[in-house]
OpenMM code with the backbone's topology and positions (N, CA, C; nanometers):
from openmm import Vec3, app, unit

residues = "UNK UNK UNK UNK UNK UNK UNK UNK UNK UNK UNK UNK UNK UNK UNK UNK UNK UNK UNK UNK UNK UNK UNK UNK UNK UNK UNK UNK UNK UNK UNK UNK UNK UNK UNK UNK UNK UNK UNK UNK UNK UNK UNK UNK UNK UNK UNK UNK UNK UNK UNK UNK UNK UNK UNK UNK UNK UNK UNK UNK UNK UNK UNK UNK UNK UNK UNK UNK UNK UNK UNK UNK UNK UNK UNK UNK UNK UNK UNK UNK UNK UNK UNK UNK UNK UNK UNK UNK UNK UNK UNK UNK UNK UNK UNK UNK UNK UNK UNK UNK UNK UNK UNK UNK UNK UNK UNK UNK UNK UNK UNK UNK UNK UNK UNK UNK UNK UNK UNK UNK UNK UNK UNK UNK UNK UNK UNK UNK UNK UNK UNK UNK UNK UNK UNK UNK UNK UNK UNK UNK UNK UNK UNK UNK UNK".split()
positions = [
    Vec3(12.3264, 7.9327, 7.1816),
    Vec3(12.1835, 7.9243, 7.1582),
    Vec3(12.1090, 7.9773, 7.2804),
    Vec3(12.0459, 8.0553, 7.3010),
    Vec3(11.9705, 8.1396, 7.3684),
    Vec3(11.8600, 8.0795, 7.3773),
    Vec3(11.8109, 8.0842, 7.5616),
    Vec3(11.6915, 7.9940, 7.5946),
    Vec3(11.5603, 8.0979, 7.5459),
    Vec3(11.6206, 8.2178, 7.6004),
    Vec3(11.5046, 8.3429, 7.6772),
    Vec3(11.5693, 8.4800, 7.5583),
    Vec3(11.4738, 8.5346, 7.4628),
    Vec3(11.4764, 8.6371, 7.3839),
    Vec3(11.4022, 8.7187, 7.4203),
    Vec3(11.4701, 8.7907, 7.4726),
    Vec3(11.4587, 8.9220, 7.5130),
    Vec3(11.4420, 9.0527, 7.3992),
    Vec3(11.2594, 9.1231, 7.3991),
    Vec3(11.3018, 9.2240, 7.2873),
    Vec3(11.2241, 9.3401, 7.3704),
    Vec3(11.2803, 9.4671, 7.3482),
    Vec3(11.2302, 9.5537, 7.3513),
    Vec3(11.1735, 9.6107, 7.2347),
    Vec3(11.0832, 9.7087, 7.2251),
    Vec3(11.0068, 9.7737, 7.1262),
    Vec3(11.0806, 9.8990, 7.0949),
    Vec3(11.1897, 9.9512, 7.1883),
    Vec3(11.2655, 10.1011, 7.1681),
    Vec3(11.3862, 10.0566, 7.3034),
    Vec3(11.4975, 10.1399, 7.2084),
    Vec3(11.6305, 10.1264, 7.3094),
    Vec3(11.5601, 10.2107, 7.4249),
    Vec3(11.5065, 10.2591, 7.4630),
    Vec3(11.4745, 10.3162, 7.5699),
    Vec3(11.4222, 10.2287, 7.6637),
    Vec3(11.3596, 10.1021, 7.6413),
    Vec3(11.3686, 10.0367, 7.7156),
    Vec3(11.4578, 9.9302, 7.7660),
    Vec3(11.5426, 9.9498, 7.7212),
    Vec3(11.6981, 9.8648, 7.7555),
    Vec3(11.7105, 9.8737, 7.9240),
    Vec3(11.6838, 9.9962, 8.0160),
    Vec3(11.7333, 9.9300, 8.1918),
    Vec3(11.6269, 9.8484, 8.2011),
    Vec3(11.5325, 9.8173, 8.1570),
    Vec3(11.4134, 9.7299, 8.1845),
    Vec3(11.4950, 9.5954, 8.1494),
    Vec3(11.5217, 9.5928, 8.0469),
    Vec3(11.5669, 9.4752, 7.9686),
    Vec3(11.6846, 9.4618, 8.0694),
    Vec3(11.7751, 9.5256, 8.1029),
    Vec3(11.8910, 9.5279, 8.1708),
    Vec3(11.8414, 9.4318, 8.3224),
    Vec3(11.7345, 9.4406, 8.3389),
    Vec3(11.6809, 9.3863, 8.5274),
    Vec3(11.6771, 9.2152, 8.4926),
    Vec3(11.6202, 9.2377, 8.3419),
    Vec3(11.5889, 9.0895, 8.3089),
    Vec3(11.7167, 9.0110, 8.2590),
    Vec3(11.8319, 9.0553, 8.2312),
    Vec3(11.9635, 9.0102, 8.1820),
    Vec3(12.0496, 8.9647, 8.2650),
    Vec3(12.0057, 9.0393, 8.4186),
    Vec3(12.1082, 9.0619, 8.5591),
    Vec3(12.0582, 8.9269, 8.5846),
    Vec3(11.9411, 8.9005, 8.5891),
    Vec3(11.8979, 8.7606, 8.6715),
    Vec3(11.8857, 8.6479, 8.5912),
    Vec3(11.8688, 8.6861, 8.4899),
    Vec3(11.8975, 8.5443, 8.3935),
    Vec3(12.0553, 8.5149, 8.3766),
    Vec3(12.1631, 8.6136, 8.4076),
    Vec3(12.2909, 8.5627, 8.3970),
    Vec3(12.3195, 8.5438, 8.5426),
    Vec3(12.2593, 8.5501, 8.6155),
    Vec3(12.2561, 8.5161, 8.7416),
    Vec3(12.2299, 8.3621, 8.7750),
    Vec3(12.1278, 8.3123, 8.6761),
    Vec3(12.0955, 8.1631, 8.6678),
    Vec3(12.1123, 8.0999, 8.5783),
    Vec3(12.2594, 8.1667, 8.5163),
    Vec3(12.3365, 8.1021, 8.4127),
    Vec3(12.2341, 8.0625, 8.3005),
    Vec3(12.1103, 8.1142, 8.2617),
    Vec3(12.0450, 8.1185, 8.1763),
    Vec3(12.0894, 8.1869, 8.0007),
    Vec3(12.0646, 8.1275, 7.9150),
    Vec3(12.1587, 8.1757, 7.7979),
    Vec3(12.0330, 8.3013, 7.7499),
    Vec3(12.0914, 8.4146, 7.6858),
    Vec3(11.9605, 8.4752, 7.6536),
    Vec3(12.0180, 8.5595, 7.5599),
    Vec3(11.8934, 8.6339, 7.4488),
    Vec3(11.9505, 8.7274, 7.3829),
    Vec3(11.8748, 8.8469, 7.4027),
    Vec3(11.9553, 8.9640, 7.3413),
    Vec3(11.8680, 9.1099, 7.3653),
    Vec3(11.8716, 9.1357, 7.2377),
    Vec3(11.7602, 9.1796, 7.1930),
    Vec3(11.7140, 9.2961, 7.0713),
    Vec3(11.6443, 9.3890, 7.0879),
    Vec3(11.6245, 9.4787, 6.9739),
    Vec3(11.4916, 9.6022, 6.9673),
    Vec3(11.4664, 9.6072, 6.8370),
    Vec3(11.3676, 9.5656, 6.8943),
    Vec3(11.2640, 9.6048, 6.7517),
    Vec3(11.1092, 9.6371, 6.7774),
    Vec3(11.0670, 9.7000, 6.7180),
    Vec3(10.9146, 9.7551, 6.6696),
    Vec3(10.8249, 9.6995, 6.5869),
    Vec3(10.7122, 9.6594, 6.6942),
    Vec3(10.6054, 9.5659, 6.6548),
    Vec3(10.5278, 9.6998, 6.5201),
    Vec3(10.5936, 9.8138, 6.5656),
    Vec3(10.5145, 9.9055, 6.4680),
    Vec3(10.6515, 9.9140, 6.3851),
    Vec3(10.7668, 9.9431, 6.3403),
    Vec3(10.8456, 10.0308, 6.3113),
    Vec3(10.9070, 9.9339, 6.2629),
    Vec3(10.9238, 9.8075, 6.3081),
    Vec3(11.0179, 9.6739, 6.2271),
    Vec3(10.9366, 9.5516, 6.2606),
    Vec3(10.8330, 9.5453, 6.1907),
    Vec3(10.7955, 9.4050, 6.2021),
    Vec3(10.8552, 9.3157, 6.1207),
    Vec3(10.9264, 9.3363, 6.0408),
    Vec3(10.9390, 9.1997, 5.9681),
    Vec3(11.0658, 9.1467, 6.0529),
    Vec3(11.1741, 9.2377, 6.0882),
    Vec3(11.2134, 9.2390, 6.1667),
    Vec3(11.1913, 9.1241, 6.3386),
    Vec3(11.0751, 9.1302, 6.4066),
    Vec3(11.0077, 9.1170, 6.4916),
    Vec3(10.9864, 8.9604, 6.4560),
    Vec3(10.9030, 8.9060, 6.3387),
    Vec3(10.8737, 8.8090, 6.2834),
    Vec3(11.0080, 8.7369, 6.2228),
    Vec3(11.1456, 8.8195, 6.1767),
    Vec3(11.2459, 8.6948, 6.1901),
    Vec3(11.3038, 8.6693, 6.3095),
    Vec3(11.2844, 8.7232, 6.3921),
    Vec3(11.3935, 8.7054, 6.5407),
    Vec3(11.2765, 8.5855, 6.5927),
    Vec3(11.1618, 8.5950, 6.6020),
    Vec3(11.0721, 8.4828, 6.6404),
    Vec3(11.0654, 8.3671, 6.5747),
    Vec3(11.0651, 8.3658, 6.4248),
    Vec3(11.0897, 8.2371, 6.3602),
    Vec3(11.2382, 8.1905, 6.3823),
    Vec3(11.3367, 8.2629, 6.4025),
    Vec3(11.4915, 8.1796, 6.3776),
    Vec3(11.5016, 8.1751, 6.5155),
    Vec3(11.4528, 8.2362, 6.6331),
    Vec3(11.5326, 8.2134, 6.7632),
    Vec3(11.5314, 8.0716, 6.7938),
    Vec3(11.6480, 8.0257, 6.8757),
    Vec3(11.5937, 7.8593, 6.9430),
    Vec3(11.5461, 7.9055, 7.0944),
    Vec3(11.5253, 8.0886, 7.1510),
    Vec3(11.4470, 8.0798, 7.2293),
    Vec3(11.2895, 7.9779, 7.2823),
    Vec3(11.3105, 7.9180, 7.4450),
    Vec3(11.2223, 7.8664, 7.4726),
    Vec3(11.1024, 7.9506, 7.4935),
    Vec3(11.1186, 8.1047, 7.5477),
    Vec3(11.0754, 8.1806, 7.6143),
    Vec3(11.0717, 8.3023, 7.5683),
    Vec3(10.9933, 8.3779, 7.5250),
    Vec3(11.0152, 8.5303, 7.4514),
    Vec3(10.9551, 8.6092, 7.5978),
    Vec3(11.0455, 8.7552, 7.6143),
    Vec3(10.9950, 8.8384, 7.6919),
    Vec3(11.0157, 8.9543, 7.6497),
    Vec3(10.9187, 9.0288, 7.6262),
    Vec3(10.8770, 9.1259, 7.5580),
    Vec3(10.8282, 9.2489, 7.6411),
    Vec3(10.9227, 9.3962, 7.5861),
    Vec3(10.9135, 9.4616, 7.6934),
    Vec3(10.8945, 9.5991, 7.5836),
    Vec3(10.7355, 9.6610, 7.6374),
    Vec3(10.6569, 9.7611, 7.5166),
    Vec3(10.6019, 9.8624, 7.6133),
    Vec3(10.5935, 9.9582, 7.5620),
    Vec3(10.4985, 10.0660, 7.6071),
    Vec3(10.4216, 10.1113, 7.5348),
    Vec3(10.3277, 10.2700, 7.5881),
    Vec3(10.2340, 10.2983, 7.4946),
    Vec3(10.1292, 10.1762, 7.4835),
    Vec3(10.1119, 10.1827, 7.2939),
    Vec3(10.0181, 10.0545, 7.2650),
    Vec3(10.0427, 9.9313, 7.2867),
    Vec3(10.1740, 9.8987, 7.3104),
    Vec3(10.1885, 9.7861, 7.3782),
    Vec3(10.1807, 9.6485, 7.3103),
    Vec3(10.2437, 9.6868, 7.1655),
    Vec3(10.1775, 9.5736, 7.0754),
    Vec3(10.2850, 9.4341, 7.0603),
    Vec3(10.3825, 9.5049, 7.0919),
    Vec3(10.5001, 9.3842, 7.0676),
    Vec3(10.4734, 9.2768, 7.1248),
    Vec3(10.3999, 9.2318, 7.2966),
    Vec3(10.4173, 9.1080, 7.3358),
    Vec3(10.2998, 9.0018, 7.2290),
    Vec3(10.1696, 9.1254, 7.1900),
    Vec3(10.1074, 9.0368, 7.1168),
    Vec3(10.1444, 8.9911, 7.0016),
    Vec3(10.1946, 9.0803, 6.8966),
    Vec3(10.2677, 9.0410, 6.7731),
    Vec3(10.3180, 8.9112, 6.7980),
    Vec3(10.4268, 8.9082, 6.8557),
    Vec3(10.5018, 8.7936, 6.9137),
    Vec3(10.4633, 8.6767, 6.9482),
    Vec3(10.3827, 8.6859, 7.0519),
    Vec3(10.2510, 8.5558, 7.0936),
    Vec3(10.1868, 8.5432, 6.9019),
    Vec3(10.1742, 8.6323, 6.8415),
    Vec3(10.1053, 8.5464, 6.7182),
    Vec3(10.1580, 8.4865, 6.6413),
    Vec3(10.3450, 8.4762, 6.6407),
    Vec3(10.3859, 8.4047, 6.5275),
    Vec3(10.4621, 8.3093, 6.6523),
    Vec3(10.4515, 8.2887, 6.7333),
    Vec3(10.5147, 8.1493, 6.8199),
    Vec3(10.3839, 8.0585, 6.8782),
    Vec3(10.3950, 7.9235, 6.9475),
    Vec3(10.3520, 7.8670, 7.0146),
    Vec3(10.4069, 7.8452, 7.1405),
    Vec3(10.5291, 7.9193, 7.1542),
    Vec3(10.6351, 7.9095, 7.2724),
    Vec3(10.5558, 8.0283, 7.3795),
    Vec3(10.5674, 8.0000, 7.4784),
    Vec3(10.5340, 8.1417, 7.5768),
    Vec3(10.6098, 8.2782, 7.5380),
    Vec3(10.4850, 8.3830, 7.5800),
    Vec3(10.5549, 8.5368, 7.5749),
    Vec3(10.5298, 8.5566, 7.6709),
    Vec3(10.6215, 8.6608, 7.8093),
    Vec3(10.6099, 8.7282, 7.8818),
    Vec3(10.5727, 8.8814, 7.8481),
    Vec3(10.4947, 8.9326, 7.8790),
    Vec3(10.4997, 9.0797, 7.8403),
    Vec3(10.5152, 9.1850, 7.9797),
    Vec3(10.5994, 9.2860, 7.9377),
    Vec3(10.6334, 9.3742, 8.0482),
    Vec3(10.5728, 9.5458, 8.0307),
    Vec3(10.5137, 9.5695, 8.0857),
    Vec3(10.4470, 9.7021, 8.0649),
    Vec3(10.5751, 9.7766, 8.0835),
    Vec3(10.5764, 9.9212, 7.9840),
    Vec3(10.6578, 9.9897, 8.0420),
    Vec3(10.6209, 10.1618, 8.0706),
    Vec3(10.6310, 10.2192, 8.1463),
    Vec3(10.5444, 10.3710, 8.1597),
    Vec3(10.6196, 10.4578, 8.1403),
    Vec3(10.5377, 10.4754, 7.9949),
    Vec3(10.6612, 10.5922, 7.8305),
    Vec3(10.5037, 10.6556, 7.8552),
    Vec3(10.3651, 10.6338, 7.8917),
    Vec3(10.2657, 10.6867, 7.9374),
    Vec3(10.1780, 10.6749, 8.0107),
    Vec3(10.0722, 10.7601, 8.0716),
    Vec3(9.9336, 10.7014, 8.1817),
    Vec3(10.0090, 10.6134, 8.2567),
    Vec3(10.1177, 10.6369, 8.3147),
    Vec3(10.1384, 10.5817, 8.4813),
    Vec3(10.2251, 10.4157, 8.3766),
    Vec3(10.2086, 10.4010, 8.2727),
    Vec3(10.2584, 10.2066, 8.2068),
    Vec3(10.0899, 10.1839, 8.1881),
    Vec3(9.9606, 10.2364, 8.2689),
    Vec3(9.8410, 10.1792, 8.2534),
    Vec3(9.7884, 10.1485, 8.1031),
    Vec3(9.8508, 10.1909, 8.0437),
    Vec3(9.7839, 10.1748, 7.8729),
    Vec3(9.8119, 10.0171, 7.8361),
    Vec3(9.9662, 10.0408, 7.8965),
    Vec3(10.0648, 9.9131, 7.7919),
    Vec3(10.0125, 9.7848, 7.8987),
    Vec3(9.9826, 9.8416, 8.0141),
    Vec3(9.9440, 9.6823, 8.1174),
    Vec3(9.7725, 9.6179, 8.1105),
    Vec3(9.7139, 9.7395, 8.0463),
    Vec3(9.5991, 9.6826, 7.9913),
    Vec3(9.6178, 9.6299, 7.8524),
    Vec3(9.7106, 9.6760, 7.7832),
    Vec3(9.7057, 9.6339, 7.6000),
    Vec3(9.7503, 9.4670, 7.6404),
    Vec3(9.8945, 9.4529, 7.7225),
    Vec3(9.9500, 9.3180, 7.7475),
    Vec3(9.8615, 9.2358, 7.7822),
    Vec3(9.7496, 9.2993, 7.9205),
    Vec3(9.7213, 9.1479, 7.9765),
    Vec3(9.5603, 9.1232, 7.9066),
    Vec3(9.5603, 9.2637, 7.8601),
    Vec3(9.4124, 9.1969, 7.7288),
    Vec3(9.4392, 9.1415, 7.5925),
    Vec3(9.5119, 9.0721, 7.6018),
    Vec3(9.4854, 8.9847, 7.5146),
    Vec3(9.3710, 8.9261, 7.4406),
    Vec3(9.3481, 8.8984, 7.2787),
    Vec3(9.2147, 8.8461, 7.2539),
    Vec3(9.2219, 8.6876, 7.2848),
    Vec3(9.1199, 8.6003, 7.2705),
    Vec3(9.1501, 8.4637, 7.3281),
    Vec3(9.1933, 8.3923, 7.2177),
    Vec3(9.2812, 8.3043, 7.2623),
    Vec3(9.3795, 8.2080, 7.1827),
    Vec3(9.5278, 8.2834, 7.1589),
    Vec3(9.5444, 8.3817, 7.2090),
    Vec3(9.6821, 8.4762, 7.2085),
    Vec3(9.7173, 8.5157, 7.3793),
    Vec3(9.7484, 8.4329, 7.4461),
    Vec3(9.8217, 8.4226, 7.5648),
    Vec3(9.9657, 8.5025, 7.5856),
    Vec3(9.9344, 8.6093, 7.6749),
    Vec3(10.0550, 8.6775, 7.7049),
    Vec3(10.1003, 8.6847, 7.8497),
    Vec3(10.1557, 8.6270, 7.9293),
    Vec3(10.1536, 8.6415, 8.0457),
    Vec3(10.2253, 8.7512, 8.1123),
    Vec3(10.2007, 8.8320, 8.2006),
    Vec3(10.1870, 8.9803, 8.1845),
    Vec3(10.2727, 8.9871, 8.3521),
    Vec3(10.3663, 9.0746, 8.3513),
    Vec3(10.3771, 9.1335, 8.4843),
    Vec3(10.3746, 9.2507, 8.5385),
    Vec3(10.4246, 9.3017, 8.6347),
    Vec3(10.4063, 9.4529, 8.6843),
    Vec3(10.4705, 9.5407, 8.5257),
    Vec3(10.4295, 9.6229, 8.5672),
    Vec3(10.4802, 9.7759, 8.4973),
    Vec3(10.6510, 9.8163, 8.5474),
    Vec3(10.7507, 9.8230, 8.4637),
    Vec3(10.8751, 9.7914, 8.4713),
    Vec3(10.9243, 9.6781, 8.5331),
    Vec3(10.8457, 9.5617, 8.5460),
    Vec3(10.9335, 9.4900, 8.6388),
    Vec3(10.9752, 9.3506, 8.5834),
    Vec3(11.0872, 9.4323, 8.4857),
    Vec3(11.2025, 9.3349, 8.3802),
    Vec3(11.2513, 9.2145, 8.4990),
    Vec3(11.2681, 9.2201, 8.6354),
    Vec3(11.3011, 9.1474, 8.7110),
    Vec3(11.2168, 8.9985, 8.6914),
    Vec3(11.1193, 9.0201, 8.7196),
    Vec3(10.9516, 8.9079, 8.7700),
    Vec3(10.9837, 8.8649, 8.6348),
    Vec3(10.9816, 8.9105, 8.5093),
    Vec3(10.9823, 8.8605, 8.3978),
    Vec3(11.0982, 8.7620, 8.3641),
    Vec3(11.2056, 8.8002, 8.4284),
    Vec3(11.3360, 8.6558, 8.4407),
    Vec3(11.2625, 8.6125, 8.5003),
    Vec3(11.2606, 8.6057, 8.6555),
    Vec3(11.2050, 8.4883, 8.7434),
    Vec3(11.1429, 8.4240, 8.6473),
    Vec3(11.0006, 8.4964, 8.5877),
    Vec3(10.9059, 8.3709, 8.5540),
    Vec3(10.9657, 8.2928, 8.4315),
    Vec3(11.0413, 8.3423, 8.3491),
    Vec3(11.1353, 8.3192, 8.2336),
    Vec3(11.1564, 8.1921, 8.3094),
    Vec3(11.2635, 8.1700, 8.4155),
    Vec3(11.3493, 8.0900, 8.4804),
    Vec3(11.2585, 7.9802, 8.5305),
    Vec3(11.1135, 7.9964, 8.5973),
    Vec3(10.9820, 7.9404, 8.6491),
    Vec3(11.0014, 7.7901, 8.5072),
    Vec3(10.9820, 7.8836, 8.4285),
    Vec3(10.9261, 7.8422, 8.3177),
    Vec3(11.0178, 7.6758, 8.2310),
    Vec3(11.1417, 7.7476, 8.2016),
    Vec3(11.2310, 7.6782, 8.2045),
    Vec3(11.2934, 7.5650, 8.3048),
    Vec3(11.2339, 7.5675, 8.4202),
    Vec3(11.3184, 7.4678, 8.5177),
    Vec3(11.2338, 7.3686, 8.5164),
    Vec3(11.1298, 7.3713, 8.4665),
    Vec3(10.9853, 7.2263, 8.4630),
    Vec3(11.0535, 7.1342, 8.3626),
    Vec3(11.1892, 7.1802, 8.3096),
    Vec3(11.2368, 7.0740, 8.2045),
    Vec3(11.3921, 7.0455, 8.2805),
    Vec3(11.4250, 7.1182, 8.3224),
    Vec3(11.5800, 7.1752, 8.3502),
    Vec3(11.5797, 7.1044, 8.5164),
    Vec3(11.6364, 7.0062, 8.5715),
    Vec3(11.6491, 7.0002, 8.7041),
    Vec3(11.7503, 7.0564, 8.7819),
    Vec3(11.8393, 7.0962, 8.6913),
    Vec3(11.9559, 7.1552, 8.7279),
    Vec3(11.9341, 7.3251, 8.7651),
    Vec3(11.8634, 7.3517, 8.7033),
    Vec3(11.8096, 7.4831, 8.6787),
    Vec3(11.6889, 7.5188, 8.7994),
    Vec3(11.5794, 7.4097, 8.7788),
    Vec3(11.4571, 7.3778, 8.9409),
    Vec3(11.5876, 7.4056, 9.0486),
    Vec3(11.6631, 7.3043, 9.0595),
    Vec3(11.7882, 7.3571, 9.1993),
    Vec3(11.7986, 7.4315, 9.2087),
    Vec3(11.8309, 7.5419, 9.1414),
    Vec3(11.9162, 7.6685, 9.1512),
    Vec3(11.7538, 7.8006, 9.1907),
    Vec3(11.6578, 7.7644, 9.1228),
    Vec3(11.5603, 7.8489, 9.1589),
    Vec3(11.4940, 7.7990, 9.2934),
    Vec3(11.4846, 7.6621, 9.3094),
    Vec3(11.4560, 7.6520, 9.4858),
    Vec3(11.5453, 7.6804, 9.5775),
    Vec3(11.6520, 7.7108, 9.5527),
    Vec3(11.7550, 7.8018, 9.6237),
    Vec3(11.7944, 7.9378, 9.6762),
    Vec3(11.7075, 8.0023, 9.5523),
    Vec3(11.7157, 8.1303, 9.5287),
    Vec3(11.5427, 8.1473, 9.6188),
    Vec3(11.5053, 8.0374, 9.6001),
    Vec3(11.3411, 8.1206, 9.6504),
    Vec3(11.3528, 8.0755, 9.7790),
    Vec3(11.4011, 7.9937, 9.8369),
    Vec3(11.4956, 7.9530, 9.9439),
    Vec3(11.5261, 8.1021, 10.0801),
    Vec3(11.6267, 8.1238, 9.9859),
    Vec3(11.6904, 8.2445, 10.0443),
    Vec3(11.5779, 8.3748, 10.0847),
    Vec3(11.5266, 8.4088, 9.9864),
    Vec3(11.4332, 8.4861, 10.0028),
    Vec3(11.3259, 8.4856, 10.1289),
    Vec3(11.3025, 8.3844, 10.1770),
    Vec3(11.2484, 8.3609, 10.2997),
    Vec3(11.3469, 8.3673, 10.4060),
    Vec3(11.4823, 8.3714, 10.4251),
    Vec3(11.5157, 8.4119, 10.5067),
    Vec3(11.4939, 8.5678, 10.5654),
] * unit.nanometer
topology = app.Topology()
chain = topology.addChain("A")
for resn in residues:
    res = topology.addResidue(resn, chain)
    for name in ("N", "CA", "C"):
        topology.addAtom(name, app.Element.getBySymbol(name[0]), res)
């Protein structure tokens, strides 16, 4: 059972997805990967969100950038959204993500940076998980060295 569902909008964004897989199996986090198209497979899109027992969806789109919102509309669970630059520098997809209309919360990070999107994945998850809080005050730990 997978905490953190991981989707891209096009296999092309799979090394993105790949940054976010390295560090979630890094913190022994369970997760799954798909692709699908908020344009091209929604229904698709809408069963991976209703059946996942994901806690955490992170969603990784370019262009229009529609997948993290789709997503945020059929859960109450958090979406991460990850810009990705397939155009205008990622600037399209990092304005589509973090404009959101209100009552559709997407929490948004850099432009490719599948990384920040585990972390906060992991952020997210350890407010329940103490075993898990350990392992990320460890890791953020280190980092100050």
């Amino acid at each position: 059972m997978e905490k953190v569902l991981i989707i891209t909008g096009s296999k092309s964004d799979e090394e993105i997805a790949k940054q976010a897989m390295d560090v979630l199996t890094a913190f022994n986090v369970a997760y799954r990967y798909e692709v699908a198209s908020a344009h091209r497979n929604p229904e698709k899109v809408e069963r991976l969100v209703k059946e996942s027992t994901a806690q955490v969806f992170s969603t990784i789109a370019g262009l229009s950038a529609a997948l993290p919102g789709v997503v945020a509309s059929k859960t109450t669970k958090p979406v991460i959204g990850v810009p990705v630059a397939a155009a205008l520098g990622g600037l399209d997809a990092l304005l589509a993500i973090s404009q959101m209309p209100p009552n559709v919360p997407v929490a948004t990070v850099g432009i490719g940076m599948g990384k920040n999107a585990a972390i906060l994945a992991v952020e997210m998850l350890a407010l329940s998980d103490s075993t898990l809080a350990a392992r990320l005050a460890e890791f953020k730990e280190k980092l100050k060295a």
